[in-house]
PyMOL CGO cylinders between C-alpha atoms (Angstrom):
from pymol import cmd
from pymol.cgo import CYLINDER

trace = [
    CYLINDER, 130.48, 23.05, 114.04, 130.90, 19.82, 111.72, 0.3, 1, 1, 1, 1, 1, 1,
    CYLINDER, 130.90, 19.82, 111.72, 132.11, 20.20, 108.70, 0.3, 1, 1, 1, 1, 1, 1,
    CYLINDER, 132.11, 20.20, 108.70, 129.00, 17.38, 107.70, 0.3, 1, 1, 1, 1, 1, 1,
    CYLINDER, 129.00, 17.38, 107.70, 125.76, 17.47, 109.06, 0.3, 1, 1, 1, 1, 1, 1,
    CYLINDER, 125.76, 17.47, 109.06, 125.83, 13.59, 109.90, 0.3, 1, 1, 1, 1, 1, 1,
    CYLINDER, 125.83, 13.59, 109.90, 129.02, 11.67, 109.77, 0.3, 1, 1, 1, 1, 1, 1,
    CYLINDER, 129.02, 11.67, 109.77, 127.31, 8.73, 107.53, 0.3, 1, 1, 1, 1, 1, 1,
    CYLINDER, 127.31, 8.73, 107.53, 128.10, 11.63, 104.88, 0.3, 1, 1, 1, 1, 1, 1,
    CYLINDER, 128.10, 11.63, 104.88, 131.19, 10.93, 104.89, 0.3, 1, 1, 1, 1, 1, 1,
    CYLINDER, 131.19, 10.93, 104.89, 130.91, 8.39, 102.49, 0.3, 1, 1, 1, 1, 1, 1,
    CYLINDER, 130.91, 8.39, 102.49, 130.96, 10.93, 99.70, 0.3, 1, 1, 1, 1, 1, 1,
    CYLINDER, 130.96, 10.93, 99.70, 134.84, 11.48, 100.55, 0.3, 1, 1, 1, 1, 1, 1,
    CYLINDER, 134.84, 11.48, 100.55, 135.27, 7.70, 99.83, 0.3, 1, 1, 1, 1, 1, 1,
    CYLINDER, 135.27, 7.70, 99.83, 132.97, 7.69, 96.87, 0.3, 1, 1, 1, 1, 1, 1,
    CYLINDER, 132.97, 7.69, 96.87, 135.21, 10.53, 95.05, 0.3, 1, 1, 1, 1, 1, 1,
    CYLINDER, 135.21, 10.53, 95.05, 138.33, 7.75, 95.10, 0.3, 1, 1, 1, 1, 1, 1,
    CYLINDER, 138.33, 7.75, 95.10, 136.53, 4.95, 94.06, 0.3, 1, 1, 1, 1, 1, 1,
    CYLINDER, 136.53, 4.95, 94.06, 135.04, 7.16, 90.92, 0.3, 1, 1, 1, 1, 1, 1,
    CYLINDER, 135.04, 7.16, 90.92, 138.72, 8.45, 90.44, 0.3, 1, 1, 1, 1, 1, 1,
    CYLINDER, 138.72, 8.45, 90.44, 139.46, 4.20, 90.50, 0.3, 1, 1, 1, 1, 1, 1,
    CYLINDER, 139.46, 4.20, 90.50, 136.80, 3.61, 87.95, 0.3, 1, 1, 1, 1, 1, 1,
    CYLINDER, 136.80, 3.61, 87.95, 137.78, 6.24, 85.32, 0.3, 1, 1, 1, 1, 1, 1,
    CYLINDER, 137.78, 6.24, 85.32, 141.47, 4.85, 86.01, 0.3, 1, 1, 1, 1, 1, 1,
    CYLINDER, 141.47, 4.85, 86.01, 140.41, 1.92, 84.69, 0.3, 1, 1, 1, 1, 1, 1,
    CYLINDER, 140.41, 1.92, 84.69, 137.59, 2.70, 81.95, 0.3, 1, 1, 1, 1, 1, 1,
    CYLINDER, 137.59, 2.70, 81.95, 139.83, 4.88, 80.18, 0.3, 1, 1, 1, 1, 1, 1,
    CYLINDER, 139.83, 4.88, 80.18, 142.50, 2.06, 79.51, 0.3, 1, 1, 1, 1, 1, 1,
    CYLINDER, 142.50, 2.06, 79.51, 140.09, -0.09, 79.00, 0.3, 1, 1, 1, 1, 1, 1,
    CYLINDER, 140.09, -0.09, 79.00, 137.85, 1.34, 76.32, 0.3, 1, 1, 1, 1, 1, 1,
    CYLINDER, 137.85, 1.34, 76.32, 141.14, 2.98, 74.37, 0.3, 1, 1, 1, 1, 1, 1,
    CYLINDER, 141.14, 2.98, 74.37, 142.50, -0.84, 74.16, 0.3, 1, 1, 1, 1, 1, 1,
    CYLINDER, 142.50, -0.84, 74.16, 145.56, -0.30, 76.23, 0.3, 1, 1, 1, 1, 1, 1,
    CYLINDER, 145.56, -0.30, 76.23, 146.96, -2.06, 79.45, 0.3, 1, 1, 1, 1, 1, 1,
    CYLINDER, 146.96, -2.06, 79.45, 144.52, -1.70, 82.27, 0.3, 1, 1, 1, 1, 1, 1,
    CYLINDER, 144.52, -1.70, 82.27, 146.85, -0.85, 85.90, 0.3, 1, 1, 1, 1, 1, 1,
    CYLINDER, 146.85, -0.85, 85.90, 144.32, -3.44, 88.17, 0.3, 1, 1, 1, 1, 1, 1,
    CYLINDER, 144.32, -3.44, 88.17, 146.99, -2.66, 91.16, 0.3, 1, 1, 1, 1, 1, 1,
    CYLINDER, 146.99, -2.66, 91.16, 146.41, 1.02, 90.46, 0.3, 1, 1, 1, 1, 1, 1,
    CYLINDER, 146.41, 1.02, 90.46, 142.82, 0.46, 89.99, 0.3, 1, 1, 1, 1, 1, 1,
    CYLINDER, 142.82, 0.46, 89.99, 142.49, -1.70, 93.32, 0.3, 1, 1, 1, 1, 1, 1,
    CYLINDER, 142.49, -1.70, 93.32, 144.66, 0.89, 95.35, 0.3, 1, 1, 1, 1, 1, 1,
    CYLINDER, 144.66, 0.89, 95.35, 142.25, 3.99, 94.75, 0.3, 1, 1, 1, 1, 1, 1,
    CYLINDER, 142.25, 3.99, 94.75, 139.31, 1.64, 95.59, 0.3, 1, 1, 1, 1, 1, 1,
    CYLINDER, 139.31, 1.64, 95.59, 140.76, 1.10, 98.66, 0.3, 1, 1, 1, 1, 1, 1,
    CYLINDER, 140.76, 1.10, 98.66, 141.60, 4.46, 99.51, 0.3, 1, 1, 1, 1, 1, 1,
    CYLINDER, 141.60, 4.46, 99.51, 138.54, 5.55, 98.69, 0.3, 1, 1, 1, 1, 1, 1,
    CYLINDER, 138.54, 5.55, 98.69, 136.96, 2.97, 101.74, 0.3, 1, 1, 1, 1, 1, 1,
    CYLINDER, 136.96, 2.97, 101.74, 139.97, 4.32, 104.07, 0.3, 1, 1, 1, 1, 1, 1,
    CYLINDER, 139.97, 4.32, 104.07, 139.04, 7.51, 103.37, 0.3, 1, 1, 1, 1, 1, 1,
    CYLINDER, 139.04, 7.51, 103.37, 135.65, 7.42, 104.38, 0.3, 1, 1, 1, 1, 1, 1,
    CYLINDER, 135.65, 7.42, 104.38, 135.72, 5.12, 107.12, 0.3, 1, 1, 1, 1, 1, 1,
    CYLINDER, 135.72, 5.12, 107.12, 138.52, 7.54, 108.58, 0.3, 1, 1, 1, 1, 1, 1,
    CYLINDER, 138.52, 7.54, 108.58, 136.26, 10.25, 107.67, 0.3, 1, 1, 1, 1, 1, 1,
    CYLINDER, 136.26, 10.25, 107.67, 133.30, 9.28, 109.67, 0.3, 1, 1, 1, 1, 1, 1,
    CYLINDER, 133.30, 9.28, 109.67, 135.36, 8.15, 112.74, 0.3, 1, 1, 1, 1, 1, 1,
    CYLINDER, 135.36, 8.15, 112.74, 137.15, 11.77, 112.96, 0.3, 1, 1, 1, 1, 1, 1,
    CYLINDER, 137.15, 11.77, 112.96, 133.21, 13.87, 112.15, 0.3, 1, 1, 1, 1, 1, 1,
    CYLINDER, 133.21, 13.87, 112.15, 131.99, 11.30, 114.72, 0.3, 1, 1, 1, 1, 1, 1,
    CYLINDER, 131.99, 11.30, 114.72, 134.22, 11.55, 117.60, 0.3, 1, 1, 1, 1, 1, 1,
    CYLINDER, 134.22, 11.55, 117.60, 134.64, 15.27, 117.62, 0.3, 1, 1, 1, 1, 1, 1,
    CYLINDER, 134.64, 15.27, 117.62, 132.50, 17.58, 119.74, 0.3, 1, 1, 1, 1, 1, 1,
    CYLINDER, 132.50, 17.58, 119.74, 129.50, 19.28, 118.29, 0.3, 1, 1, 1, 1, 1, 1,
    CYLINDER, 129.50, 19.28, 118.29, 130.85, 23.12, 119.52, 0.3, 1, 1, 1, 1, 1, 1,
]
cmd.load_cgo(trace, "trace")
């Protein structure tokens, strides 16, 4: 049984890290303090790594 009932769900996983990304960087930003953009940029990434890897695992394993 999938954890997902379609893989293109999957993209929720990724969607968590880029909303962790944007609160990483709208907090700095509206306080007035020195925004991490490499922080910012890793999570965003993550977040598509995350989901692409996400869908390829749901996807390729049997439907038992």
């Amino acid at each position: 049984m999938h954890p997902l009932r379609h893989p293109r769900n999957a993209i929720f996983l990724g969607l968590i890290f880029v909303g962790i990304g944007f609160v990483y960087w709208a907090v700095p930003y509206f306080l007035g303090v020195h925004v991490d953009y490499a922080g910012v940029t890793m999570l965003c990434v993550l977040g598509i790594a995350m989901a692409l890897m996400a869908y390829v695992l749901i996807a390729g394993s049997p439907n038992d």
